[in-house]
Structure formats: structure tokens, C-alpha cells
N, C-alpha and C positions, 0 to 999 in steps of 0.2 A: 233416708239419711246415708244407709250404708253405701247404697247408688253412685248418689252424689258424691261421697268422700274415693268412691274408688273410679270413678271417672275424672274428678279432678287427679289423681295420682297416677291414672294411667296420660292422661293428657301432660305433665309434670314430664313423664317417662320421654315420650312422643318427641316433649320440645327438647328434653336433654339429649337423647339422641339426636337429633337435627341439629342440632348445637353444635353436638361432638366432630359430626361430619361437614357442617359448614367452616368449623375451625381447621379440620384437616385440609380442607378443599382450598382452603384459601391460603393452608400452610406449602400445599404442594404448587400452587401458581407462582410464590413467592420464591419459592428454592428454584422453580425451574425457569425462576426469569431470572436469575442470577447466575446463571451458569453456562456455559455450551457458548463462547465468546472465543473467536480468533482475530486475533491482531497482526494484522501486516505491517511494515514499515522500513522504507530502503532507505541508506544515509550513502550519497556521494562525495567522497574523500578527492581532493586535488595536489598535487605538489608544483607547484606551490600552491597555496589555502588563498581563498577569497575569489575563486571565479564564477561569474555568474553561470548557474544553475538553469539549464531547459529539461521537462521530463516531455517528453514526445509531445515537444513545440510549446509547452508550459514553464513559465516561469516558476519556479520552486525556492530561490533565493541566494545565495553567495555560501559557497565551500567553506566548512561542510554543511552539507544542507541535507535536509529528513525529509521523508513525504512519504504519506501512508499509502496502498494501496489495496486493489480489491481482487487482483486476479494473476495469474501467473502467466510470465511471458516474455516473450521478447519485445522490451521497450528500447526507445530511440536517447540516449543520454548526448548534449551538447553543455560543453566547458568552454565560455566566454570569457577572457583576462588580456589587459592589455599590456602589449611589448610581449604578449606568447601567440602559437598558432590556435585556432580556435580547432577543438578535438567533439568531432561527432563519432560517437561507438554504438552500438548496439549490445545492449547487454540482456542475457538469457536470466530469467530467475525460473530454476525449476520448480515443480511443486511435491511437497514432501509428503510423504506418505499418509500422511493422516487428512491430506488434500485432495485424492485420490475420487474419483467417482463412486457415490454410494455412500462409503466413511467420509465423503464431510460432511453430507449430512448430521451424521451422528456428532460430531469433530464439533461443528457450528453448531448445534443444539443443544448437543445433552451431554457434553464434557463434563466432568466433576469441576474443572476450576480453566483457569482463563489461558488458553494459548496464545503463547508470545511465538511471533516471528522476525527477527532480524537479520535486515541482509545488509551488507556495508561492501560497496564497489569502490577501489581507490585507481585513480589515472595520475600520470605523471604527465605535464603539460611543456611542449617542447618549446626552447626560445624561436622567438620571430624571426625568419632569416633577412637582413637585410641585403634588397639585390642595388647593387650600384647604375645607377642613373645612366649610363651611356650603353650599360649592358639591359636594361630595358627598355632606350631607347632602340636599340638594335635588333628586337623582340617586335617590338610595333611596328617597326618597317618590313621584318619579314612578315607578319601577319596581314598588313594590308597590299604588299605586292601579291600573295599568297590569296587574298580576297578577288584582287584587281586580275590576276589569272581566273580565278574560276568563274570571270562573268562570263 
């Protein structure tokens, strides 16, 4: 009887420990998937507001306009609005230190709480020049004597 009563309590013992460490183990998967999270996200500002948006040859939507990203760099930004000139720029996003080779690993995984990054690029959009009709016609005639010479 004595046997019995203390192998059922060592067995009690066995699954309360197991217990204890299943509850931790699955407390530490929980915390560590919650955590170590970077957020990118560029917004393109215009003056004047409402130009269609390309992010390196993507449509992204009409000024201002958001879109998140995954890497740092130099991407290709085009500002489409009518009655203005259409403006392709290149813009640099550098990567901040906690982006750096080796710390982002740690940065993306195992941050205590969620890194925000926001970049916000503003362009001033120039009016459309209008060229007057006989001085474009006078443009086409030089260009095709200018063609008609270099045959």
C-alpha cells in the first residue's frame, strides 16, 4: 500500500513538474512571437496634393499616398498630375542603425516592443509650360531637315 500511495505521488510530482515547464514553454513562444517587429512605411507628399503616385513603376495611389516597405534604398518616385510637368526623382532612404548588419537581426526578432519607421518625402510639382504652336512648328521642321541631313 505504502508503494502504491508513494508512486502515485511521485507520479503527481512528475506531471506537476511537466505541467510547470509546458506552461512556461509555451509562455515563452507567446512573448517571443509578440515581439521583435519593424515596420516600414514611406508617405509621398505633393504641392499641389492629388498626383498620381508610381513607386519604382507601381502604382501606390494619388498625393498623399503611404506604402510600406521592406528594404532600404534608393527607389525611383514619379508624380503624375494634369496641367503640371510630370516629376521622376530618385529618392535615397537610409537605413538606421538598428538596420545595420547583424543588429537587425536582433532589431526584427527579439526587440522588446514594435519598431516604427516613418519616412515622409514632399515634391513641389512645376506648372506645365505651354509652348506656342508656330514655335513648335518651327522645332519640327528643324528636327526633320536635321533628320533629312543625316541620311
Amino acid at each position: 500500500m505504502r508503494q502504491l500511495i508513494t508512486s502515485y505521488v511521485q507520479s503527481r510530482r512528475i506531471s506537476r513538474v511537466w505541467l510547470r515547464h509546458g506552461l512556461l514553454a509555451v509562455l515563452a513562444v507567446l512573448s517571443f512571437s509578440s515581439v521583435g517587429c519593424v515596420s516600414r512605411r514611406m508617405t509621398i507628399v505633393s504641392n499641389p496634393p492629388g498626383a498620381m503616385t508610381l513607386l519604382d513603376g507601381r502604382e501606390i495611389g494619388y498625393t498623399p499616398a503611404s506604402a510600406d516597405f521592406i528594404w532600404y534604398g534608393t527607389r525611383q518616385v514619379t508624380l503624375i498630375k494634369d496641367g503640371f510637368e510630370t516629376k521622376t526623382d530618385l529618392v535615397t532612404i537610409p537605413a538606421p542603425w538598428y538596420q545595420w548588419p547583424v543588429i537587425e537581426f536582433f532589431a526584427d526578432n527579439f526587440s522588446p516592443k514594435r519598431i516604427t519607421d516613418r519616412r515622409v518625402f514632399n515634391f513641389d510639382l512645376q506648372p506645365k509650360q505651354i509652348i506656342p504652336d508656330e514655335e513648335l512648328r518651327a522645332r519640327a521642321r528643324q528636327l526633320r531637315s536635321e533628320a533629312q541631313i543625316g541620311q
